[in-house]
C-alpha positions, 0 to 999 in steps of 0.5 A: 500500500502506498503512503501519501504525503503533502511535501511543502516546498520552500522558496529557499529551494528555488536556484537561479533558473527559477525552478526548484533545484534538484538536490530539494528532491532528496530533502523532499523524500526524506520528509516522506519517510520521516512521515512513514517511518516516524509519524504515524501512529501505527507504526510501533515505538518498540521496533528498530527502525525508530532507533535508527536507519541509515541510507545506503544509495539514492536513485532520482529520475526527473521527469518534468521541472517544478516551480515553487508554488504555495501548493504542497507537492504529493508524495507516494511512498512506498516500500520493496526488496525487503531482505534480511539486513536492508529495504528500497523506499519507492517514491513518486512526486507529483506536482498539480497533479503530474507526475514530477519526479521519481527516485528510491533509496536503499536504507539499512537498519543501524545499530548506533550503540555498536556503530553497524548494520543489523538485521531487520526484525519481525516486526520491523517486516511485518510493518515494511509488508503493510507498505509494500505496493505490487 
């Protein structure tokens, strides 16, 4: 199932040829996987993915230049190649409706009090499934 969220973007993120530059997309994404990941209240705190994920590799194909505008962009999000030790998040961005942009990132469960990856758990599966769109 895909996750949708409404991205506000920043005039700070114009550049010179009045468009919104390309490195925002990144800070874009993130803000949709902080929406999923961290905001929702389903997702449950005693999972991993709360103490920390960290990202292995971007992919971003523009398919169209975007302007500022005062209207949020729309985020679909959703999750795939889920393995023992790392997952993709899929994006989709739309602008007015057309679609914008597209990327993925490959993310890692991290373990910070040992300073390496770790496995995901069960849990942290079953909640990747409920996101996985076909």
């Amino acid at each position: 199932m895909r996750h949708t969220v409404a991205v506000p973007m920043r005039w700070s993120d114009m550049d010179a040829y009045q468009h919104v530059n390309n490195v925002a997309f990144l800070g874009y994404f993130e803000t949709a996987r902080v929406d999923l990941f961290f905001d929702q209240p389903t997702h449950d705190e005693e999972t991993g993915l709360r103490r920390g994920i960290v990202v292995a590799s971007h992919q971003i194909a523009y398919k169209r230049p975007v302007v500022y505008s005062a209207d949020p962009l729309q985020i679909q999000i959703w999750v795939s190649g889920v393995r023992a030790a790392s997952f993709t998040c899929h994006y989709e961005l739309f602008d007015h409706g057309e679609l914008a942009v597209t990327g993925s990132t490959v993310l890692v469960p991290f373990d910070f009090a040992i300073n390496r990856p770790r496995r995901l758990t069960a849990a942290e599966k079953v909640f990747l499934a409920a996101h996985h769109d076909d």
